[in-house]
Rosetta silent file (secondary structure, phi, psi, omega in degrees, C-alpha in Angstrom):
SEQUENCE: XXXXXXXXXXXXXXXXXXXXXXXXXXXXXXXXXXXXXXXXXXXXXXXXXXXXXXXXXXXXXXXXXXXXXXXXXXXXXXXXXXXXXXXXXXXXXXXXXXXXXXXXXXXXXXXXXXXXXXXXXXXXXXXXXXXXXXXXXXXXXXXXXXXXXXXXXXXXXXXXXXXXXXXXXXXXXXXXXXXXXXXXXXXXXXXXXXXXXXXXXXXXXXXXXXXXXXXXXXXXXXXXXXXXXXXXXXXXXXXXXXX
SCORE:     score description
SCORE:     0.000 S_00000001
   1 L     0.000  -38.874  179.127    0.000    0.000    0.000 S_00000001
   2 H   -85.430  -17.622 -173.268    2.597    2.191    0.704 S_00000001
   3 H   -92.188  -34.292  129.982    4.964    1.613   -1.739 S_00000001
   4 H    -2.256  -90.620  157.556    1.656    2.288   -4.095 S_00000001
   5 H    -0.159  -65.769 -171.972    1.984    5.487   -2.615 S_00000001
   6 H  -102.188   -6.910  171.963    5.395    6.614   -3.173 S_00000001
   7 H   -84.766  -25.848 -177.725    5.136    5.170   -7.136 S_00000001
   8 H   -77.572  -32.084 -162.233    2.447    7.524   -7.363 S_00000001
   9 H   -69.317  -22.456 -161.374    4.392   10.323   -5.471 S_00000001
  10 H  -117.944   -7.404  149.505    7.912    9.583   -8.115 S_00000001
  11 H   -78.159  -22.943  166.544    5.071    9.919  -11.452 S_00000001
  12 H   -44.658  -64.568 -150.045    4.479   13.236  -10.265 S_00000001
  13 H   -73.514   -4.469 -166.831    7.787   14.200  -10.557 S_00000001
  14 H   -98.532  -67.493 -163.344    8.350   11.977  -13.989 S_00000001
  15 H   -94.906    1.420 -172.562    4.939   12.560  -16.048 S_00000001
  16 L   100.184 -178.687  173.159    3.607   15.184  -14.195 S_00000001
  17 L  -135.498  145.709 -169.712   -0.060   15.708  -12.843 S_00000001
  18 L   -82.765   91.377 -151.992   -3.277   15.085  -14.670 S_00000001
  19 L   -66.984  -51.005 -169.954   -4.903   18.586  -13.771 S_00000001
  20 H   -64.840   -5.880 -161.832   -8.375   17.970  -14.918 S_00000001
  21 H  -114.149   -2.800 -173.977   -8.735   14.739  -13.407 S_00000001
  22 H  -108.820  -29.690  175.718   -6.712   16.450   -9.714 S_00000001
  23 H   -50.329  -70.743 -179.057   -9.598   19.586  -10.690 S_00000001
  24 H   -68.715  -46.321  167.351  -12.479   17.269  -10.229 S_00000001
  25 H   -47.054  -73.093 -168.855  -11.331   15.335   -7.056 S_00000001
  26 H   -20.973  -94.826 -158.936  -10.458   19.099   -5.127 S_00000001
  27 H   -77.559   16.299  136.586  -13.961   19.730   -5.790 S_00000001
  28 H   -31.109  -67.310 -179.332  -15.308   16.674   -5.119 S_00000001
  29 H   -58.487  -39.730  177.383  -13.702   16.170   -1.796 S_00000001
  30 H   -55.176  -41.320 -147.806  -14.699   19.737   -1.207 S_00000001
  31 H   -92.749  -43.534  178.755  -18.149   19.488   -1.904 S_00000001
  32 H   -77.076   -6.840 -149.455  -18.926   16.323    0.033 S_00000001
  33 H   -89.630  -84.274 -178.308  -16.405   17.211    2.906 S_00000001
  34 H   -19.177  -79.130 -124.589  -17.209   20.756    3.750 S_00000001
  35 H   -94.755  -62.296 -162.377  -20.662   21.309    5.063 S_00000001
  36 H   -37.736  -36.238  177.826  -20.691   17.608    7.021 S_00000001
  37 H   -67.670  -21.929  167.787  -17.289   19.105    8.760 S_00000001
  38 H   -72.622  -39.209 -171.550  -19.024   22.290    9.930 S_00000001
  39 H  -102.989    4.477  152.236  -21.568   21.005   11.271 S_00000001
  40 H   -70.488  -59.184  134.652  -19.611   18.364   12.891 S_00000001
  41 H   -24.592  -77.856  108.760  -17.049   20.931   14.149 S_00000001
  42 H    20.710  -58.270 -146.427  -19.689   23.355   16.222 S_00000001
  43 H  -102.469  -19.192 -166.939  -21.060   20.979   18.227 S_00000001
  44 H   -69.817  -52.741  177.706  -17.489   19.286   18.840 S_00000001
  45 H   -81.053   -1.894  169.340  -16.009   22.832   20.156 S_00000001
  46 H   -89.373  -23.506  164.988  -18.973   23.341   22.426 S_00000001
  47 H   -73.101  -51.481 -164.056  -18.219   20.038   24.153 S_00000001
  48 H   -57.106  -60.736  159.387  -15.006   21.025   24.554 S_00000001
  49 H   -38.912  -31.591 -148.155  -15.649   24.015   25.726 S_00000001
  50 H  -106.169  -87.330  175.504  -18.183   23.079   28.078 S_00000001
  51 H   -10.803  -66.833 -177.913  -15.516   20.533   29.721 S_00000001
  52 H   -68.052  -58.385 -164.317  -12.793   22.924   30.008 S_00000001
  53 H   -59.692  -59.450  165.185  -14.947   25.660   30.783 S_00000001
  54 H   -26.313  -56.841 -177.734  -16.589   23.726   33.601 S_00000001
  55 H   -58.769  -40.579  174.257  -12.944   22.696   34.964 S_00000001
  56 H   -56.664  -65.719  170.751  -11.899   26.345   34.641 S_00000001
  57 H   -46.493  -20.571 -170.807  -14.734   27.948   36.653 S_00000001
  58 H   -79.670  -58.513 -136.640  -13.653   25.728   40.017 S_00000001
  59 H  -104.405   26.038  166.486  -10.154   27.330   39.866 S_00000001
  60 L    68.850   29.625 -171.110  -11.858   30.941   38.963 S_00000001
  61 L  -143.119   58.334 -175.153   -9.971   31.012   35.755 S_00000001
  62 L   -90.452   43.185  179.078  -12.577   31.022   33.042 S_00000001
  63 L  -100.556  -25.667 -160.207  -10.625   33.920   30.836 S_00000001
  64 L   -87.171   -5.243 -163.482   -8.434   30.808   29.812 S_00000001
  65 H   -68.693  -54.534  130.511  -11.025   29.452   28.007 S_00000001
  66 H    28.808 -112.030  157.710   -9.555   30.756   24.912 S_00000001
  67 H   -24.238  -55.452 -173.868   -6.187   29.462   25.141 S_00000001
  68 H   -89.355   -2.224  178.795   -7.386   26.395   25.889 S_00000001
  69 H   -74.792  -30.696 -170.698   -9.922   25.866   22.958 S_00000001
  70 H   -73.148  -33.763  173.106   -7.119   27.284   20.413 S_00000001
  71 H  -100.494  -19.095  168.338   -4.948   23.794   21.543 S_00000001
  72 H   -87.506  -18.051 -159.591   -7.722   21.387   21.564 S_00000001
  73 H  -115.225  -26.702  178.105   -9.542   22.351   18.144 S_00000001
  74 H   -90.945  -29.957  171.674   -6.403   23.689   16.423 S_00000001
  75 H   -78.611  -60.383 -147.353   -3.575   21.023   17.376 S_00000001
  76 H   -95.746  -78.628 -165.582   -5.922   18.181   17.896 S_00000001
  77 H   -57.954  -18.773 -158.858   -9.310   18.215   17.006 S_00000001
  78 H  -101.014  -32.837 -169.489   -9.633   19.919   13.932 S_00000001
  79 H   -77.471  -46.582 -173.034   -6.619   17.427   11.556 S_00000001
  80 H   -29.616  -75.221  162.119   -8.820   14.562   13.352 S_00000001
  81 H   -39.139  -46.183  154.580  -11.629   15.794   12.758 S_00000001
  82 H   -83.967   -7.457 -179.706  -11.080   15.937    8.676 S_00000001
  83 H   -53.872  -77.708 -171.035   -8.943   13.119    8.781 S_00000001
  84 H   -76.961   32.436 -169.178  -12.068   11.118    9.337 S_00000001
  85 H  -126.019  -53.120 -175.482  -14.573   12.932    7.474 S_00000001
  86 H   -66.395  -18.407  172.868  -12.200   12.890    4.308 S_00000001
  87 H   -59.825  -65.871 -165.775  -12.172    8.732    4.868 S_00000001
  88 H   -51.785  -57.232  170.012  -15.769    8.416    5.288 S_00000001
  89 H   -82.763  -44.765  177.314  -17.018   10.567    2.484 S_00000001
  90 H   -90.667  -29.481  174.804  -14.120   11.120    0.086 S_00000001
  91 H   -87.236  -34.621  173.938  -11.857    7.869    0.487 S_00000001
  92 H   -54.191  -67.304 -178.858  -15.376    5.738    0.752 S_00000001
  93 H   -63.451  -15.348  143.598  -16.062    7.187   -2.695 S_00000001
  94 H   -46.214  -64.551 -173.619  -12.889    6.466   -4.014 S_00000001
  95 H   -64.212  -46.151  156.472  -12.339    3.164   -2.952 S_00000001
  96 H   -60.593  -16.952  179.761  -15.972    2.348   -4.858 S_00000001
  97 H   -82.958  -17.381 -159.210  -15.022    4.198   -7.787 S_00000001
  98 H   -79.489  -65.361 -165.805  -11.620    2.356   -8.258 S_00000001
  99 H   -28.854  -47.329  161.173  -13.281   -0.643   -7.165 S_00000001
 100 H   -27.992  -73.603 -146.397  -16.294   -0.170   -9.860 S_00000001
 101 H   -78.386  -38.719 -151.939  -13.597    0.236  -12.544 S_00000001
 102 H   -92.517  -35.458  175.711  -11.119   -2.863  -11.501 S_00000001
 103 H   -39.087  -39.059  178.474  -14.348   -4.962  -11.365 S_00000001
 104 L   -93.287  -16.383  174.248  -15.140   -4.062  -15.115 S_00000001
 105 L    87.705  -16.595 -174.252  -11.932   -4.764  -16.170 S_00000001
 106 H   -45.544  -66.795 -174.980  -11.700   -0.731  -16.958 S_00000001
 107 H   -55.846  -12.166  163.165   -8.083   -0.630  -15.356 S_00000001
 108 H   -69.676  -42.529  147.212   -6.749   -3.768  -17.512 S_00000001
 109 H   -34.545  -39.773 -155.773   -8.195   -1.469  -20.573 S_00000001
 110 H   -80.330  -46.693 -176.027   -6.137    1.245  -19.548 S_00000001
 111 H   -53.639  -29.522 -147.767   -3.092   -0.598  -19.305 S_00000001
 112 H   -80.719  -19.007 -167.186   -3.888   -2.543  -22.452 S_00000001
 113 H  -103.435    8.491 -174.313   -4.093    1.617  -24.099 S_00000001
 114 L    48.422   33.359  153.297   -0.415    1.920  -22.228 S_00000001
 115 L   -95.476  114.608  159.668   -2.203    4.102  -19.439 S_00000001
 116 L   -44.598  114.587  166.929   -0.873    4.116  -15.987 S_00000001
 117 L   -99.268   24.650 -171.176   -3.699    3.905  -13.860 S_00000001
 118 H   -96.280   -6.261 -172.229   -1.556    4.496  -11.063 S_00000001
 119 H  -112.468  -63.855 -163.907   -0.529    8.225  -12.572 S_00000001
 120 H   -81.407   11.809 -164.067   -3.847    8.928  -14.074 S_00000001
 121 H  -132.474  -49.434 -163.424   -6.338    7.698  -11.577 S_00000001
 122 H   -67.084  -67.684  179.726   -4.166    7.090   -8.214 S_00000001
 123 H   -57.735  -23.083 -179.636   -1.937   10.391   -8.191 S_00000001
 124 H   -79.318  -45.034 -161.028   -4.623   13.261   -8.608 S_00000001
 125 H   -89.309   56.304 -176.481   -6.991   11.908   -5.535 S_00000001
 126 H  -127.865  -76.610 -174.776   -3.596   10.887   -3.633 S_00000001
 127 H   -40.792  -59.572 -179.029   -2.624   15.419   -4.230 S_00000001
 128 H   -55.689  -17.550 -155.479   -6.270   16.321   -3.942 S_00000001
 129 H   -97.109  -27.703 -177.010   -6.961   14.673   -1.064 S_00000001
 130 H   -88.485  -41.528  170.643   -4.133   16.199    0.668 S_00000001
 131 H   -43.445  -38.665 -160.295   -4.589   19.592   -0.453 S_00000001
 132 H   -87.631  -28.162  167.042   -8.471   19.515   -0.054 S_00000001
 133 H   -75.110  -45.656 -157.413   -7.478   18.343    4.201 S_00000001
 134 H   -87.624   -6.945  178.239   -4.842   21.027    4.560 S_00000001
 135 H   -72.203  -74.499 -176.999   -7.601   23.787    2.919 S_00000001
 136 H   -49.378  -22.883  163.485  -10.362   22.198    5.114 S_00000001
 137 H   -35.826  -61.022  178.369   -8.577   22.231    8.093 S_00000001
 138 H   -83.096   13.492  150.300   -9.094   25.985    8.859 S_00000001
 139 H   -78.897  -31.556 -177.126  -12.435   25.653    8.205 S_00000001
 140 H   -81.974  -55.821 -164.158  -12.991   22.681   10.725 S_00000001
 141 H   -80.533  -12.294  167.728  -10.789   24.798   13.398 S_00000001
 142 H   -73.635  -56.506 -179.131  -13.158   28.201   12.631 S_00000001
 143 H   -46.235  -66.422 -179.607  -16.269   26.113   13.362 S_00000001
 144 H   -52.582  -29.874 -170.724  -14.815   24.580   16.835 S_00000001
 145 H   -92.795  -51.970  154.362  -13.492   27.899   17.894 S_00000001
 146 H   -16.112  -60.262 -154.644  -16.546   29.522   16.611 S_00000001
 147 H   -94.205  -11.301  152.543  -19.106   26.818   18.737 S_00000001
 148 H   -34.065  -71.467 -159.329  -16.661   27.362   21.758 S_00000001
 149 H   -61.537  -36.197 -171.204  -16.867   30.900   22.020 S_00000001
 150 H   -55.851  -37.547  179.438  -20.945   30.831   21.492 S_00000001
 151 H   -71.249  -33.711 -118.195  -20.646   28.440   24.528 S_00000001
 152 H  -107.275  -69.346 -174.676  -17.847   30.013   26.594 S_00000001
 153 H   -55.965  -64.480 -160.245  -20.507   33.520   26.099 S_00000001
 154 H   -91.808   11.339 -167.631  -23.482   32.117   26.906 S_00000001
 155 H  -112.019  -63.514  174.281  -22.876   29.368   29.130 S_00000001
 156 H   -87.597  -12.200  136.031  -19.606   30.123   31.383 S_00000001
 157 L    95.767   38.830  155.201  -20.650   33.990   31.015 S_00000001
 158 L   -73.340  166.219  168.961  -16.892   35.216   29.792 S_00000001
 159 L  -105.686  171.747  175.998  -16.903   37.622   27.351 S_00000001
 160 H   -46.936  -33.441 -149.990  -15.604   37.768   23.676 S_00000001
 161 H   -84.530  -29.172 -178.502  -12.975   39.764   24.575 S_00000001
 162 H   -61.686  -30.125  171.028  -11.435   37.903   27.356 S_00000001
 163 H   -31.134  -91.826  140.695  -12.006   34.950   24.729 S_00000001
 164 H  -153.103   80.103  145.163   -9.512   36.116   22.806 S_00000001
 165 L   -72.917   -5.919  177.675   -6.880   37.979   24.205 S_00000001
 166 L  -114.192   -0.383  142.138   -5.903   34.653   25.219 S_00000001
 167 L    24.889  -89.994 -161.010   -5.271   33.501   22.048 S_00000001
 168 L   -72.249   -2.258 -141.602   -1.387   33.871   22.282 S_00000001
 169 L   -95.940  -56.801  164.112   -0.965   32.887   26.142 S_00000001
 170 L  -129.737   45.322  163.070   -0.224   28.985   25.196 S_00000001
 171 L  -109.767  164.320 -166.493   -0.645   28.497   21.696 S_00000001
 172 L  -169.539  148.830  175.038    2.107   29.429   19.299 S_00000001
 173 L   -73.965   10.779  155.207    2.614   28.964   15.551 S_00000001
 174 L   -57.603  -16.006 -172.338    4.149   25.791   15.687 S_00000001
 175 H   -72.211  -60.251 -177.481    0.694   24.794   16.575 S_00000001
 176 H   -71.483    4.426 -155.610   -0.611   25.744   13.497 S_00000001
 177 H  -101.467  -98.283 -177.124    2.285   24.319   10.978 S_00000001
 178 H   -11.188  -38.252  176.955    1.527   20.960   12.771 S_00000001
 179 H   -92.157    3.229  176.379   -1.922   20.835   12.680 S_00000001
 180 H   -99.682  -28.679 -162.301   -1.458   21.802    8.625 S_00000001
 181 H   -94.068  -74.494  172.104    1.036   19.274    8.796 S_00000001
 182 H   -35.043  -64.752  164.548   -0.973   16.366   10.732 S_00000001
 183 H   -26.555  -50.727 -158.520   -4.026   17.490    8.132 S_00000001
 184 H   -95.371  -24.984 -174.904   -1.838   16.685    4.711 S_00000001
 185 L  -104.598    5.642  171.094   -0.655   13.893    6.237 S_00000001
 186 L  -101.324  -16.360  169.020   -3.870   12.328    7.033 S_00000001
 187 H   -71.862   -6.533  159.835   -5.291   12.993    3.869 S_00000001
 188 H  -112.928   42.784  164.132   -3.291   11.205    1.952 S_00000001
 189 H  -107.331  -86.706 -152.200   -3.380    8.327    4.281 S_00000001
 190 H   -43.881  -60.784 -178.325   -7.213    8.185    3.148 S_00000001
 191 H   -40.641  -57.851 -169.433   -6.391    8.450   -0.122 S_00000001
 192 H   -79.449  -17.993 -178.736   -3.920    5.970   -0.457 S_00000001
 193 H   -82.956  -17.993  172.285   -5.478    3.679    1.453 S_00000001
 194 H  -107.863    4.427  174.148   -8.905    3.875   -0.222 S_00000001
 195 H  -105.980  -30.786 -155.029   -7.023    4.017   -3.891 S_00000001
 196 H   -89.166  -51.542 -165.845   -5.008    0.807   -2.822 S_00000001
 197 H   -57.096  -76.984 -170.433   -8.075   -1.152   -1.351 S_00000001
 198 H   -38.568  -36.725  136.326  -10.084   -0.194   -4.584 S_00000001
 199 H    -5.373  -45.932 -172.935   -7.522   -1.346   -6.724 S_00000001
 200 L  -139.095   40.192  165.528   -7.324   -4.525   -5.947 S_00000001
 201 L   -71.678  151.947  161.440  -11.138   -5.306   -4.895 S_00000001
 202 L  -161.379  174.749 -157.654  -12.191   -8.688   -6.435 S_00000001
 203 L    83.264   51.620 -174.376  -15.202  -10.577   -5.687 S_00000001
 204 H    38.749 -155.334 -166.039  -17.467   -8.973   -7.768 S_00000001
 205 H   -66.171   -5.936 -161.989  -19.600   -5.690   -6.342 S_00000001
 206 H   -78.360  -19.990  169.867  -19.987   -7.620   -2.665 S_00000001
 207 H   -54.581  -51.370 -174.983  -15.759   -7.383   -3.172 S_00000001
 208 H   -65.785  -38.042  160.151  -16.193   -3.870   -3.491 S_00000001
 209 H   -44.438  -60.288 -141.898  -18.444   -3.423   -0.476 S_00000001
 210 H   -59.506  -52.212 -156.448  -15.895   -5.366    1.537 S_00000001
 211 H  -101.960   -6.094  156.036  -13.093   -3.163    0.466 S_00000001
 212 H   -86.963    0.473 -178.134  -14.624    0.212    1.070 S_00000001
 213 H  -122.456   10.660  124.814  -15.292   -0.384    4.432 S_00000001
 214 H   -87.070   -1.824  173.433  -11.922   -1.711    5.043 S_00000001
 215 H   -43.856  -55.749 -151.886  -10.477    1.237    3.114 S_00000001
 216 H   -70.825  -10.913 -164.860  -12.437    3.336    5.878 S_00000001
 217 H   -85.128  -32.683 -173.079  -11.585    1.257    8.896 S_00000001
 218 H   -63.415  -39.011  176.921   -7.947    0.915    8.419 S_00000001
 219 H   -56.910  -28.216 -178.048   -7.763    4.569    7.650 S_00000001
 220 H   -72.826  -48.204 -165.251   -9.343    5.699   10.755 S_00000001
 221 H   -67.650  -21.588  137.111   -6.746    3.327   12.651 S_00000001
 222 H   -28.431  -50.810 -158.523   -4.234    5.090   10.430 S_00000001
 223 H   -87.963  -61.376 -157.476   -5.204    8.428   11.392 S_00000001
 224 H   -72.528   -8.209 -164.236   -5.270    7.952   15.036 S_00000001
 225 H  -101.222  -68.923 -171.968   -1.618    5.882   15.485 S_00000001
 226 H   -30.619  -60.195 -175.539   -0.306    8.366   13.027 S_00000001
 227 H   -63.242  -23.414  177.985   -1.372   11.405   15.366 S_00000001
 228 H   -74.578  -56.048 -141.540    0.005    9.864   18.602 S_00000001
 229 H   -71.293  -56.434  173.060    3.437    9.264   17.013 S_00000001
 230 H   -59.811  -16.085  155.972    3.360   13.267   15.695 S_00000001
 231 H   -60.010  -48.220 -179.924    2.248   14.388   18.680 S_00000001
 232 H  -102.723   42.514   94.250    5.003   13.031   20.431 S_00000001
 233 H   -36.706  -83.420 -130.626    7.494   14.127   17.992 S_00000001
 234 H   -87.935  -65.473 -167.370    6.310   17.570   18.192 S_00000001
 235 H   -47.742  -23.887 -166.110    6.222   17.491   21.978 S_00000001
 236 H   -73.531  -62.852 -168.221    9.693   15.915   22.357 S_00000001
 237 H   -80.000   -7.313 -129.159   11.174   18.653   19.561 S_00000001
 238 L  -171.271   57.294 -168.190    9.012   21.727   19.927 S_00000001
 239 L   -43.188  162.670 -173.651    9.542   23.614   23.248 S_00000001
 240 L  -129.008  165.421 -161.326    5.901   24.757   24.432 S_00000001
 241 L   -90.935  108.030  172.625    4.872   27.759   26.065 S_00000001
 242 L   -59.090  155.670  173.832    4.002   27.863   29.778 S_00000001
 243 L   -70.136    0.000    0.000    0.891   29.698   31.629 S_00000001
């Protein structure tokens, strides 16, 4: 699967990338991604909020709330959060489209026409996929920080402003290059892993079920081992800013 991957990753740099067919994935992935992540986001930073903010109020130091919503929805929650949103909608629909195609014999065609289908089908949703997570990201960390603050105001009874001014107190832009970072690198996790399974479904369409929803499971368990090992890289490497 991985070495999949990195053959698609060294046709980049040989043939190039097939823009109309990397055109139509972006907005694909965009179009099915976006709205479910918003509205997924918002209710996600209002739990959070609500937690921390609760914990905050015993030690009389609900001004923090801020600070701390800016390191759960911007380090953590928000590459997570699209990680598994781009599996579910956009790697699901991959993995059946490949599948669809290897099923039909379409990808046997292509070779048979001296088409890669590993440059013209694999590498654009491999790029888009990563591109379309590190774009979506700062929409999925506007929503949680958004659905914070509505709670943080109307719940814990801080105000915007104390909200943020606290921004900067332990967050830092290393925060954000990581979580941009964590984002690109789970999206193309999805990708490859829902281009590899479809690939090589066989057992007619019940083959195909089978292998999108191990594209999606392995990808979540992807997503989640991947972020503990870069967290702690980044923690190890990356002094962090004290209270």
């Amino acid at each position: 699967m991985f070495a999949m991957g990195l053959e698609a990753l060294r046709q980049l740099f040989r043939r190039g990338m097939p823009i109309a067919e990397f055109f139509d994935q972006c907005w694909f992935l965009a179009r099915v991604t976006t709205l479910p992540l918003i509205l997924v986001s918002i209710p996600f930073g209002m739990v959070i909020a609500l937690e921390v903010g609760q914990l905050l109020q015993q030690i009389g130091a609900q001004s923090q709330l801020g600070a701390a919503m800016v390191l759960a929805v911007v380090r953590e929650e928000a590459p997570v959060a699209t990680a598994l949103l781009i599996a579910g909608a956009g790697g699901s629909a991959m993995c059946a489209d490949l599948g669809s195609r290897k099923i039909r014999d379409e990808l046997d065609a292509m070779r048979v026409m001296a088409i890669d289908p590993i440059h013209r089908l694999v590498l654009p949703r491999l790029v888009a996929a990563t591109v379309v997570a590190v774009l979506l990201d700062a929409v999925v960390s506007a929503a949680g920080i958004l659905g914070g603050l509505y709670l943080g105001v109307h719940s814990i009874h801080i105000t915007q402003a104390s909200f943020f001014a606290t921004f900067s107190e332990l967050a830092q832009l290393a925060d954000l290059w990581i979580a941009l970072f964590k984002a690109a690198v789970f999206g193309f996790l999805a990708a490859m892993v829902a281009c590899y399974k479809g690939l090589y479904a066989k057992g007619g369409a019940k083959g195909v079920g089978d292998a999108v929803n191990q594209a999606v499971v392995i990808t979540f368990i992807l997503a989640f081992v991947v972020n503990f090992v870069l967290t702690v890289f980044y923690f190890n490497f990356i002094p962090q800013k004290g209270i």
